[in-house]
MDTraj code that builds the backbone (N, CA, C; nanometers):
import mdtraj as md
import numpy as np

residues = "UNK UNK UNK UNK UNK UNK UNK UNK UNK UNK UNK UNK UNK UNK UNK UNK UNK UNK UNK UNK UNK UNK UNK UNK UNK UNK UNK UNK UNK UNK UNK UNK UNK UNK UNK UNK UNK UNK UNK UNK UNK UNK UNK UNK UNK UNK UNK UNK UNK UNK UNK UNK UNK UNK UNK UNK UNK UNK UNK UNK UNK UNK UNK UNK UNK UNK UNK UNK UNK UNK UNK UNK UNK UNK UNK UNK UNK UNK UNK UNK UNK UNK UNK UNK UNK UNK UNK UNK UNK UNK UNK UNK UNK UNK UNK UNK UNK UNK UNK UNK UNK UNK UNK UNK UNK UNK UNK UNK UNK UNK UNK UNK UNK UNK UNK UNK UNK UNK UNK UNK UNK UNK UNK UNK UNK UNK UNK UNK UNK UNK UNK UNK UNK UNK UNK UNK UNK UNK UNK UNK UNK UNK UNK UNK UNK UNK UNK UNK UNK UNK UNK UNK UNK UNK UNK UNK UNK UNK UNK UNK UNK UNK UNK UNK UNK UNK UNK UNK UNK UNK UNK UNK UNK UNK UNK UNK UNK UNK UNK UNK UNK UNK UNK UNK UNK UNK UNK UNK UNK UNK UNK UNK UNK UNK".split()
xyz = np.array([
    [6.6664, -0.1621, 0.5648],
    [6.7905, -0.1111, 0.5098],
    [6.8254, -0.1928, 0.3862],
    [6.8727, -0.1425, 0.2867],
    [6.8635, -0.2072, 0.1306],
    [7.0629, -0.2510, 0.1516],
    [7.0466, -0.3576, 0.0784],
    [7.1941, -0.4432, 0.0491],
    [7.2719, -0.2854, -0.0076],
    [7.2533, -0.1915, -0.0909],
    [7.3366, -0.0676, -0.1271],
    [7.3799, 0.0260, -0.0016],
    [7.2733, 0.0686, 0.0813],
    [7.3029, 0.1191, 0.2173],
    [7.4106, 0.0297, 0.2979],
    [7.4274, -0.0947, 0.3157],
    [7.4909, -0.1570, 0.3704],
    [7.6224, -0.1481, 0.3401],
    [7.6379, -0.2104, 0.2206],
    [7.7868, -0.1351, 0.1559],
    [7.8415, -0.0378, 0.1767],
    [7.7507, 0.1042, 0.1841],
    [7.8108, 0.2021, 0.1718],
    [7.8244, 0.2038, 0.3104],
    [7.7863, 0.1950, 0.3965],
    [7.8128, 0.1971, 0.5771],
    [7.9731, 0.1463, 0.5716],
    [7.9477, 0.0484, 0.5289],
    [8.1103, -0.0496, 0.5631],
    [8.1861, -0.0016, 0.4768],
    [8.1973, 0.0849, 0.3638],
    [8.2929, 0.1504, 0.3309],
    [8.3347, 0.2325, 0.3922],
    [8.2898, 0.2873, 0.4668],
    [8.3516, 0.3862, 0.6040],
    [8.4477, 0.3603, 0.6862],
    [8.5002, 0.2197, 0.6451],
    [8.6383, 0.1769, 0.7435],
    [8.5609, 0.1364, 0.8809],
    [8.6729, 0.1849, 0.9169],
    [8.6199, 0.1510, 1.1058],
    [8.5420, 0.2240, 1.1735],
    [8.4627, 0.3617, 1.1253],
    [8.4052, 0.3862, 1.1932],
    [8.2532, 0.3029, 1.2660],
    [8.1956, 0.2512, 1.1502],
    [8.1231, 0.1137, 1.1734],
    [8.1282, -0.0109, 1.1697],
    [8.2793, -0.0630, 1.2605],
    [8.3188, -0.1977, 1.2219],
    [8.2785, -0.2729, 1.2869],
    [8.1966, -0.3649, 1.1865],
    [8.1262, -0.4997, 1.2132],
    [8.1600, -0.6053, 1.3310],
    [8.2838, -0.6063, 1.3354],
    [8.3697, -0.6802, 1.4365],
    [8.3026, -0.6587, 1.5543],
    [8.3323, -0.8395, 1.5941],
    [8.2457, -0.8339, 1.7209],
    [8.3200, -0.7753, 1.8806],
    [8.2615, -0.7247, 1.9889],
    [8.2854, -0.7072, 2.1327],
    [8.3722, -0.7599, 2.1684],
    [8.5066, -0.7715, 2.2658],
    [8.5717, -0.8500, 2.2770],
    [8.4794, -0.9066, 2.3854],
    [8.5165, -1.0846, 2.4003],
    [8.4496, -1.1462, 2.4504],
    [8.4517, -1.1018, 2.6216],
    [8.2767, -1.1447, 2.6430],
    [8.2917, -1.0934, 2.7948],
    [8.3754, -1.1725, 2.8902],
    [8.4240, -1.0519, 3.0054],
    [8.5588, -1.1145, 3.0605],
    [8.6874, -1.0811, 3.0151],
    [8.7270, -1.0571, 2.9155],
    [8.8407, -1.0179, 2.8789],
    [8.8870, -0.8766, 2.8822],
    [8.9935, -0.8745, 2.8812],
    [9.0927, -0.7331, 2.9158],
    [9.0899, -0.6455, 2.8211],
    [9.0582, -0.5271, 2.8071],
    [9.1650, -0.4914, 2.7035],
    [9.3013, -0.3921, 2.7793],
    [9.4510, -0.4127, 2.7174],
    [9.4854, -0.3502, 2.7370],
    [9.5953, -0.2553, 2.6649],
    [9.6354, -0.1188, 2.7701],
    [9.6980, -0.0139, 2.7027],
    [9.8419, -0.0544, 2.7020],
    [9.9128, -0.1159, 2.6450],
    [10.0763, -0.1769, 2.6792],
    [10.1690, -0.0600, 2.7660],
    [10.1605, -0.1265, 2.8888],
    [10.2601, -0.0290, 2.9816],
    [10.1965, 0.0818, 3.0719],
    [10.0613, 0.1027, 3.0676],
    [9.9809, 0.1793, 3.0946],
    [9.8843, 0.1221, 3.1968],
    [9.7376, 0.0855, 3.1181],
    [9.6274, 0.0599, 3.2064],
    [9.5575, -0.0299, 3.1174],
    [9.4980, -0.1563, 3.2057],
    [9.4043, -0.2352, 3.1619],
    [9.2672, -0.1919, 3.1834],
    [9.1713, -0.2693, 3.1570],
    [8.9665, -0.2313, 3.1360],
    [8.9320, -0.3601, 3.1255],
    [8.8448, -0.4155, 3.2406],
    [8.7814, -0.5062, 3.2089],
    [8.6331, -0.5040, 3.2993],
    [8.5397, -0.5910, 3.2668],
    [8.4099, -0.5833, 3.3269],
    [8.3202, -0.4567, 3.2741],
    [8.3547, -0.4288, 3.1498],
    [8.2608, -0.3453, 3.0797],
    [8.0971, -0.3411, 3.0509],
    [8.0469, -0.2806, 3.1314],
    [7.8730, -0.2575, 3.1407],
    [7.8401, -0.1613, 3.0529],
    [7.7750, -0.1947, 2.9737],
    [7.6705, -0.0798, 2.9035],
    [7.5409, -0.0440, 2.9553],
    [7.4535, 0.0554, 3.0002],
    [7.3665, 0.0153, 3.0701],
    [7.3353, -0.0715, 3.1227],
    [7.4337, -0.1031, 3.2157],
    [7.4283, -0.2117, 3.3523],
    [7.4083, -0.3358, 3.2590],
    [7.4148, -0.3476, 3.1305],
    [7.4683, -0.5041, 3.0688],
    [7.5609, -0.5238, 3.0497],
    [7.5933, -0.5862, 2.9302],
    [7.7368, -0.6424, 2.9379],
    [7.8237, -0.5464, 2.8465],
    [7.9241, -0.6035, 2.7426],
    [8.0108, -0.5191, 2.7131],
    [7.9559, -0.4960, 2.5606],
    [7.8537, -0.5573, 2.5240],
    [7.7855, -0.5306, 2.4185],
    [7.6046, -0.5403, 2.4140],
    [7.5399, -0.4210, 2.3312],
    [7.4121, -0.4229, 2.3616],
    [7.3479, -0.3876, 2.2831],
    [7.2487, -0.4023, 2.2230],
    [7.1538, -0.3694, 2.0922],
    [7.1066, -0.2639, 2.1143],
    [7.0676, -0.1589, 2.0625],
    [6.9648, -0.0225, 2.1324],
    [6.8990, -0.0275, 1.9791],
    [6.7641, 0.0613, 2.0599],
    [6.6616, 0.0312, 1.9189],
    [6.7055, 0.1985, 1.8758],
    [6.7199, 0.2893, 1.9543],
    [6.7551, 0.3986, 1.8862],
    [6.8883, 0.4730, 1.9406],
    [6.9601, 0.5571, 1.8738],
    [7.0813, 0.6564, 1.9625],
    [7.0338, 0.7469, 2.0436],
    [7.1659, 0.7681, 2.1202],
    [7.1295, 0.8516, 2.2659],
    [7.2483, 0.8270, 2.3244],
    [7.2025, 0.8695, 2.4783],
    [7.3066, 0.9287, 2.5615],
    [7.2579, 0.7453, 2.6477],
    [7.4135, 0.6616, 2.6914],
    [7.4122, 0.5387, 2.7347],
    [7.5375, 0.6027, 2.8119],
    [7.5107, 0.4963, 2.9620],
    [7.6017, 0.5025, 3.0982],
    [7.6757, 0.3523, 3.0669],
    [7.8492, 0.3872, 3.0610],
    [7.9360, 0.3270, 3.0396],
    [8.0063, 0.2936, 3.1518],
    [7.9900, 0.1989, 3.2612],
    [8.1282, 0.1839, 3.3375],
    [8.1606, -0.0082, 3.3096],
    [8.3022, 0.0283, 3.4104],
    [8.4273, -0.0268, 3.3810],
    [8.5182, -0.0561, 3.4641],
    [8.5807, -0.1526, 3.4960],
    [8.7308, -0.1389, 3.6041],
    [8.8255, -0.0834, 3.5085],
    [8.9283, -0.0187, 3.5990],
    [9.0256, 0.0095, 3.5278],
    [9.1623, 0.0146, 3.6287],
    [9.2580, -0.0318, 3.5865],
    [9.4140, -0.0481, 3.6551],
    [9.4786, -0.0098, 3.6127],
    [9.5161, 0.1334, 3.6085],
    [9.6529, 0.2492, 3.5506],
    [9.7186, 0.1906, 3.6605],
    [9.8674, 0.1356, 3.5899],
    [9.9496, 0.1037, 3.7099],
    [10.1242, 0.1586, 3.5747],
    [10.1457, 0.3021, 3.5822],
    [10.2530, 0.3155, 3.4800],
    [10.4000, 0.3854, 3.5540],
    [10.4747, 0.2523, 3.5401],
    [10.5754, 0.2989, 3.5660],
    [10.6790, 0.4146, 3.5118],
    [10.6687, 0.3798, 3.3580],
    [10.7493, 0.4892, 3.2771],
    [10.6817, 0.6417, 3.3063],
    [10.6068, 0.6797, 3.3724],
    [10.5421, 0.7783, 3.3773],
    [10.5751, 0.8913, 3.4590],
    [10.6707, 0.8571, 3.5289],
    [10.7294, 0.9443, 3.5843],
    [10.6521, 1.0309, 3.7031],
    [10.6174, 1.1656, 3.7085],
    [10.5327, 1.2517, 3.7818],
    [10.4384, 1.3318, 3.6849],
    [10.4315, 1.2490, 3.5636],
    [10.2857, 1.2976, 3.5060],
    [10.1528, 1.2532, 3.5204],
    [10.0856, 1.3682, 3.4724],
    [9.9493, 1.3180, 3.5138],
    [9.8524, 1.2441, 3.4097],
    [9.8476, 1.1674, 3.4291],
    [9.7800, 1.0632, 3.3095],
    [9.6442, 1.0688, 3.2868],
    [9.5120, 1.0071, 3.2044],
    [9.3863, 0.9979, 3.2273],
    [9.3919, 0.8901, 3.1259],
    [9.2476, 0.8219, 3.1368],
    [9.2240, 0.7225, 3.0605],
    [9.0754, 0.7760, 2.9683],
    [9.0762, 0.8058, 2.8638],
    [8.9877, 0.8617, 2.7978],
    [8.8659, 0.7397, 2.6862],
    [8.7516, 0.7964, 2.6758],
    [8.6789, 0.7243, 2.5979],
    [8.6134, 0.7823, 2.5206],
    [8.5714, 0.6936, 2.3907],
    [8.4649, 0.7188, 2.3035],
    [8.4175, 0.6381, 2.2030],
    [8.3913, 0.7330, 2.0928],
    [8.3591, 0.6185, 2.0156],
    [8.4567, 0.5878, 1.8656],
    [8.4930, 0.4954, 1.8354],
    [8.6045, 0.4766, 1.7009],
    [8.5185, 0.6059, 1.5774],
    [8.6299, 0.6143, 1.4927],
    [8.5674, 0.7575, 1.3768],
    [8.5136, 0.8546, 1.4238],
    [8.5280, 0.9030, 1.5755],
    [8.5026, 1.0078, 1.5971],
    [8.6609, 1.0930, 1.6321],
    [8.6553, 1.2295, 1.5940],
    [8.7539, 1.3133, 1.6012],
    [8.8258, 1.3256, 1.7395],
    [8.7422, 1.3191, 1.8477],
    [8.7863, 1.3408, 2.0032],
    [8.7159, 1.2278, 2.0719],
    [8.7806, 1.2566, 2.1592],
    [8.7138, 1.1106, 2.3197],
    [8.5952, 1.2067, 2.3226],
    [8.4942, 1.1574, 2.3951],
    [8.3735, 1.2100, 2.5015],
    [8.3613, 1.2313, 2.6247],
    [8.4492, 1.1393, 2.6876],
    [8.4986, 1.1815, 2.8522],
    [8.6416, 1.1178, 2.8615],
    [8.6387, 1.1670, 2.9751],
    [8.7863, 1.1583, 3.0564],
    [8.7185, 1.0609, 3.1763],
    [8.7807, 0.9755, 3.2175],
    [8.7325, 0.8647, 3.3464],
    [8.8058, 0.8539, 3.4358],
    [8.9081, 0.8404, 3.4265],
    [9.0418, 0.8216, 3.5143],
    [9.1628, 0.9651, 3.4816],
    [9.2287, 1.0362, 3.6101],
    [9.2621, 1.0783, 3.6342],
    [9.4119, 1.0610, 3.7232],
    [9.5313, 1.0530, 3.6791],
    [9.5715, 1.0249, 3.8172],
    [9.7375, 1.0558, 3.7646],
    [9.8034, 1.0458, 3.8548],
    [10.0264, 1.0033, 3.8240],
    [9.9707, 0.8745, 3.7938],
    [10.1426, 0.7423, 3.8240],
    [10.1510, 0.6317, 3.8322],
    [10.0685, 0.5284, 3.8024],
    [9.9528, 0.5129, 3.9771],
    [9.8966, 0.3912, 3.9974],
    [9.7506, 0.4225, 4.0495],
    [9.6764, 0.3509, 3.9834],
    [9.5131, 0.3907, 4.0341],
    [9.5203, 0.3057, 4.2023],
    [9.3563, 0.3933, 4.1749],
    [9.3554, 0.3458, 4.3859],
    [9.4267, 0.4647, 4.4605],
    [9.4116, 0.4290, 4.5811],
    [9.5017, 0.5553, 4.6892],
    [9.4148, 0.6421, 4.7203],
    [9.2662, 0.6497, 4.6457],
    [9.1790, 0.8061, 4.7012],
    [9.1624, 0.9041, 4.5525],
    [9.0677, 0.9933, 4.6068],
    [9.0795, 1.1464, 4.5581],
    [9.1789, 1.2451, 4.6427],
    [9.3051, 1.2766, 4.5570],
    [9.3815, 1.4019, 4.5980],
    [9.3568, 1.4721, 4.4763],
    [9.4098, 1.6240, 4.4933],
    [9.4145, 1.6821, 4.3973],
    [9.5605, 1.7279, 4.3739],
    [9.5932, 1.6859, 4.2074],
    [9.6774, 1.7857, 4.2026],
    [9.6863, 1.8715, 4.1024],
    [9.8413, 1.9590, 4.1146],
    [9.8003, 2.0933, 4.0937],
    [9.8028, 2.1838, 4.1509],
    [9.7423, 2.1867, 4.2830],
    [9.6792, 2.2600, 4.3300],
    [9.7026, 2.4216, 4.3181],
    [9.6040, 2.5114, 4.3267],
    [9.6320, 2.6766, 4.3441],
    [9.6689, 2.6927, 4.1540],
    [9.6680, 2.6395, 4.1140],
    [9.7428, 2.6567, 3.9645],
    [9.6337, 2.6752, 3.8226],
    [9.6338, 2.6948, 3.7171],
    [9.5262, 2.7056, 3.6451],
    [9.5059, 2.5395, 3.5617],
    [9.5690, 2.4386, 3.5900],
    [9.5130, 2.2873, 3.5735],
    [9.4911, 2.1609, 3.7028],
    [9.4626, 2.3116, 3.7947],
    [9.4258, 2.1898, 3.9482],
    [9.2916, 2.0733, 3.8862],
    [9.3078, 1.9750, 3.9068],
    [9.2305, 1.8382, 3.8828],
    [9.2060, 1.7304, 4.0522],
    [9.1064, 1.6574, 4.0573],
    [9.1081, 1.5585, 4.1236],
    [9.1982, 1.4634, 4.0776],
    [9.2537, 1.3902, 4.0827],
    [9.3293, 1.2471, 4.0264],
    [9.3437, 1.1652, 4.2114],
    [9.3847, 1.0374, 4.1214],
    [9.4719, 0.9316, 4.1965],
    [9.5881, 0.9612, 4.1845],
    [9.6640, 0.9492, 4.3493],
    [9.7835, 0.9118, 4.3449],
    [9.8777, 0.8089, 4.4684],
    [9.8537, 0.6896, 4.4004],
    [9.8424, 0.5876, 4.4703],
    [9.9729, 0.5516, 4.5111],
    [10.0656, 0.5462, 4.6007],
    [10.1652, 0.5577, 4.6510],
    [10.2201, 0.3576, 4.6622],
    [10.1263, 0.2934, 4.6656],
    [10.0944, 0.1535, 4.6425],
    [10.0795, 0.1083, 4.5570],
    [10.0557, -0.0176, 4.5273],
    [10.0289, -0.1041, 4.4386],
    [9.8995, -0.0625, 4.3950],
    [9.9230, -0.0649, 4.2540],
    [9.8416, -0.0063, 4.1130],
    [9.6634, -0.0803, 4.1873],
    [9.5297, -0.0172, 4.2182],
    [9.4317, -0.1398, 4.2502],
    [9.3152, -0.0693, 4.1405],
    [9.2420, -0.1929, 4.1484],
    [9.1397, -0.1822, 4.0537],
    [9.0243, -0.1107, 4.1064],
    [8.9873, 0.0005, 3.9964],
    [8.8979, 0.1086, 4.0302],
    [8.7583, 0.1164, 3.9276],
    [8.6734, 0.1351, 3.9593],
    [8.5668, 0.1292, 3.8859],
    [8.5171, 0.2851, 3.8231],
    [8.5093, 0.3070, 3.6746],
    [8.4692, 0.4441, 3.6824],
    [8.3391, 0.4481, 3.5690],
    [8.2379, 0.5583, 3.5072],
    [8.1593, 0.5289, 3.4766],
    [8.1510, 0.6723, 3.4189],
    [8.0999, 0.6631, 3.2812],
    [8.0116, 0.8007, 3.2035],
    [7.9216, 0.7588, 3.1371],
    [7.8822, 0.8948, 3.0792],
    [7.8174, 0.8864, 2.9411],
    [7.8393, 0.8801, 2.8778],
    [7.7948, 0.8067, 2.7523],
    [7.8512, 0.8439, 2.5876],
    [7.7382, 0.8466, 2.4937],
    [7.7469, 0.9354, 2.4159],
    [7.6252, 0.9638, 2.3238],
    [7.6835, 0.9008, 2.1918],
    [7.5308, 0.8296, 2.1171],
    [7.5737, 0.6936, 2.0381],
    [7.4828, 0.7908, 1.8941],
    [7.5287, 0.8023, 1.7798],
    [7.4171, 0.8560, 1.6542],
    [7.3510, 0.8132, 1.6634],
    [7.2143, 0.8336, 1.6539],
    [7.1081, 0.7442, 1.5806],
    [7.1228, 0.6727, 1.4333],
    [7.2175, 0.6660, 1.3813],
    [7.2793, 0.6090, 1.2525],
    [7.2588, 0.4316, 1.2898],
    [7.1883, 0.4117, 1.2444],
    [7.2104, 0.2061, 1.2797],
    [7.3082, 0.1595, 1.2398],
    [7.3704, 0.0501, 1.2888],
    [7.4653, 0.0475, 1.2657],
    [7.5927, -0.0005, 1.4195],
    [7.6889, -0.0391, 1.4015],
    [7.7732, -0.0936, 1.5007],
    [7.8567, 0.0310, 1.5224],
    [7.8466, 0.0302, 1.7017],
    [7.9356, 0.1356, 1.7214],
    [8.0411, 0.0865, 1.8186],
    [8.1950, 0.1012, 1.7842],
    [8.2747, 0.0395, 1.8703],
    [8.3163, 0.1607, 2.0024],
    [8.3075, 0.1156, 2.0619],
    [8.3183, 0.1818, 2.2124],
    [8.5243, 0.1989, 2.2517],
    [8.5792, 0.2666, 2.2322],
    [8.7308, 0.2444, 2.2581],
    [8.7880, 0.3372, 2.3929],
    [8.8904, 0.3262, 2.3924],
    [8.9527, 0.3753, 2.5030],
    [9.1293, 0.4000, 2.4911],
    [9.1348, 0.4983, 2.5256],
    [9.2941, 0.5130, 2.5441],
    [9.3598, 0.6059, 2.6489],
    [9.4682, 0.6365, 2.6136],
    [9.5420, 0.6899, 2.7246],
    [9.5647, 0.8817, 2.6670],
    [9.6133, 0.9187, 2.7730],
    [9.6159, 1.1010, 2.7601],
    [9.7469, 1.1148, 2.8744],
    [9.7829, 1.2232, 2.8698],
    [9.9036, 1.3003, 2.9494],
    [9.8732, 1.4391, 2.9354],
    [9.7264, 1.5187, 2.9185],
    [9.7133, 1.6108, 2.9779],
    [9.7556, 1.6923, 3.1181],
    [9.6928, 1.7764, 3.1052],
    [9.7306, 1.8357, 3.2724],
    [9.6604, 1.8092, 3.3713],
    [9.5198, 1.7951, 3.3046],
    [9.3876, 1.7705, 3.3822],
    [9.2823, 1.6414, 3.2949],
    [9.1936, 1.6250, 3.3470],
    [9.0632, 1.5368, 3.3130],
    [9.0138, 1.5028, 3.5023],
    [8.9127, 1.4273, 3.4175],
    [8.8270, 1.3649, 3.5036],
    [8.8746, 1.2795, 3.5588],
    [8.8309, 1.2768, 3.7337],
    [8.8105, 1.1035, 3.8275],
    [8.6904, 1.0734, 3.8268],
    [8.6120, 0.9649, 3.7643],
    [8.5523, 0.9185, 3.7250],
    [8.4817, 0.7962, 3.8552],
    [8.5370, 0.7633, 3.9763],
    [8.5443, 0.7127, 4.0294],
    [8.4253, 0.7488, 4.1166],
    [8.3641, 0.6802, 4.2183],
    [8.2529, 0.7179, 4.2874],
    [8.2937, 0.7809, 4.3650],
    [8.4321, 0.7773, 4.4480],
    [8.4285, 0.9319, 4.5565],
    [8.4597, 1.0324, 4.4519],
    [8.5269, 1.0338, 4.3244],
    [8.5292, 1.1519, 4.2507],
    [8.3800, 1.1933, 4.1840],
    [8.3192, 1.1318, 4.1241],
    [8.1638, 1.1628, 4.0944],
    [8.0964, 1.2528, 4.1814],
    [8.1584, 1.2097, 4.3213],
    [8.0762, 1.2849, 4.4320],
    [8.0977, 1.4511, 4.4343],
    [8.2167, 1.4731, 4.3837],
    [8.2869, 1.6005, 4.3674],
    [8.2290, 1.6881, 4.2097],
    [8.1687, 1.7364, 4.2230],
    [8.1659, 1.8152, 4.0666],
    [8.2810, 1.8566, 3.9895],
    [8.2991, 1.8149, 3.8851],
    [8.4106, 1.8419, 3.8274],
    [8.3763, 1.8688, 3.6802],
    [8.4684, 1.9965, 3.6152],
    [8.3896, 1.9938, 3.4376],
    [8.4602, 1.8648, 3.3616],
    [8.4562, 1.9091, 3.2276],
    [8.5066, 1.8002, 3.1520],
    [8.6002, 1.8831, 3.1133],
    [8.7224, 1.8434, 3.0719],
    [8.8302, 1.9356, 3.0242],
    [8.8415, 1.9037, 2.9026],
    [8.8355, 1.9779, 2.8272],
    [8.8133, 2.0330, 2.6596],
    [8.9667, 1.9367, 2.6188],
    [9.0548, 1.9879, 2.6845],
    [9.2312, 1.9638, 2.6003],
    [9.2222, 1.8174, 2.5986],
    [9.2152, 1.7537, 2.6392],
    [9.2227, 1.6078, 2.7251],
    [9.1755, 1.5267, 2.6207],
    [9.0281, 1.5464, 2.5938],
    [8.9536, 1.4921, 2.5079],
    [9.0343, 1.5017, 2.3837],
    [9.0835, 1.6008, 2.3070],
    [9.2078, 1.6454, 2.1919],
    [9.2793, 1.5105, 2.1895],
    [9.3284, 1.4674, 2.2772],
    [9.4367, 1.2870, 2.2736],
    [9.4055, 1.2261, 2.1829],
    [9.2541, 1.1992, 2.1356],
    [9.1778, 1.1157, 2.1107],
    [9.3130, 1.0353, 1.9806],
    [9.3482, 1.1833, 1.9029],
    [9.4110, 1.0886, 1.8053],
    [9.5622, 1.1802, 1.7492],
    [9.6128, 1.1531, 1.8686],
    [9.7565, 1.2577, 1.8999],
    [9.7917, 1.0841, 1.9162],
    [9.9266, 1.0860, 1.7808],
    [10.0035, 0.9853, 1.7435],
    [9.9095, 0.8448, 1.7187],
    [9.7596, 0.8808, 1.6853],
    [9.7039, 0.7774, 1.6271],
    [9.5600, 0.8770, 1.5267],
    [9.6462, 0.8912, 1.4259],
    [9.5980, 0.9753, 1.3144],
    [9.3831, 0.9672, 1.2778],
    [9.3976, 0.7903, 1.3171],
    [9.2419, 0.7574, 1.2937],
    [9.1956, 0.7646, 1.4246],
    [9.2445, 0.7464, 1.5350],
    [9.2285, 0.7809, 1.6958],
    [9.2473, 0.6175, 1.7149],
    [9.2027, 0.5861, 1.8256],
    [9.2696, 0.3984, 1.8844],
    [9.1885, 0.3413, 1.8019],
    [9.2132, 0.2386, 1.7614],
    [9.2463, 0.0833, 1.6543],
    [9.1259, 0.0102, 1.7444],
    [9.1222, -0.1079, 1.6645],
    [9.0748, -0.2055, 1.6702],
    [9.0827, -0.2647, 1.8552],
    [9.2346, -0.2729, 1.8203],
    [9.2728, -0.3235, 1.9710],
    [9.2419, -0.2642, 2.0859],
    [9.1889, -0.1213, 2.0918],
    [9.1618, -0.0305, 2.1799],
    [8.9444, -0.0633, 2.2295],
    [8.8988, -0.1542, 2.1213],
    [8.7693, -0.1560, 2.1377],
    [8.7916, -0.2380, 2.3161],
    [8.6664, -0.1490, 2.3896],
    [8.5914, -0.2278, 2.4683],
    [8.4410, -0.2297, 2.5033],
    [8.3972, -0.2074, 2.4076],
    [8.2597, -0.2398, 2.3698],
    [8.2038, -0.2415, 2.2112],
    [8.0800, -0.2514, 2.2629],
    [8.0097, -0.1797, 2.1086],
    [7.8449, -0.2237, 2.1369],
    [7.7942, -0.0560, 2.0884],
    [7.6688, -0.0573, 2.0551],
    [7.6046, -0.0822, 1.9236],
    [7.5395, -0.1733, 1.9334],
    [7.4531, -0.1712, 1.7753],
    [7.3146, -0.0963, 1.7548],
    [7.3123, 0.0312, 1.7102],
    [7.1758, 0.0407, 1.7014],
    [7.0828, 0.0364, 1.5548],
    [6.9949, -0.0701, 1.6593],
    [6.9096, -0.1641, 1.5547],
    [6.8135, -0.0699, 1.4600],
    [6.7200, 0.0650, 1.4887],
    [6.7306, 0.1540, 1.4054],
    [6.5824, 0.0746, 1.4195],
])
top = md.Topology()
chain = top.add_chain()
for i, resn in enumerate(residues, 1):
    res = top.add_residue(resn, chain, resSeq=i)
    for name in ("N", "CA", "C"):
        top.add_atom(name, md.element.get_by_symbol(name[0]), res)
traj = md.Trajectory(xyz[None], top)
């Protein structure tokens, strides 16, 4: 890759920002919402070199514990920074993660699996895919929050359940965040070495 290619990559803002992984172990979190920590990229850590792009398995803990939230239904969505929409939906739920797969909704045209944890908010593990360009280059891995009607439980008794991906959900990505989540929203990043 020539010193001119390079430049022009990083003029792209954030979609390829150099900035490193937050360090392993650390949180990131959604203020008032849900934390993420213990981020695996293909069963490594929260950052990983790939020699080419593709489709990579992302899991994660995650603790939606939101009080202001009233009786909506929340999800915790992911993807990748400079892209237009999330790629999946992971978490599903009201309030507080933990408590099971219920569904709600039900009988209605946005019945979903979610959590609805009647207890104290507990830490849940959930896991997708995310497809990375073959573009070399640093890809930051982010995450944020949604108030759709529906998405995904992401969770291993929800995995067990077939469920689609819901089109609207993914839309959040950058509803009241024009470039979609920031810097502060990274919890990973792929580099592919190309």
């Amino acid at each position: 890759m020539t010193d001119k290619h390079t430049a022009d990559k990083a003029s792209h803002g954030d979609v390829r920002r150099t900035t490193a992984a937050p360090a392993h172990g650390t949180e990131m979190v959604e203020p008032s919402r849900f934390r993420i920590r213990d981020v695996r990229i293909d069963g490594r850590g929260d950052g990983v070199r790939v020699p080419r792009g593709g489709s990579y398995r992302i899991a994660f803990d995650v603790l939606h514990d939101c009080s202001m939230c009233g009786n909506a239904i929340n999800q915790v969505i992911v993807g990748l920074a400079g892209e237009d929409r999330a790629q999946a939906s992971v978490w599903n739920g009201k309030r507080r993660s933990g408590g099971g797969v219920k569904v709600v909704n039900a009988g209605s045209s946005v019945e979903a699996l979610a959590e609805d944890n009647p207890g104290p908010a507990e830490w849940v593990n959930v896991s997708c895919d995310l497809v990375v360009p073959d573009e070399p280059g640093v890809h930051s891995v982010r995450a944020r929050y949604a108030q759709a009607y529906q998405g995904r439980l992401m969770t291993a008794e929800g995995r067990a359940i077939p469920q689609p991906e819901y089109e609207d959900v993914l839309g959040w990505w950058k509803v009241d965040r024009p470039d979609g989540p920031g810097p502060e929203s990274t919890i990973g990043t792929i580099i592919v070495e190309g």
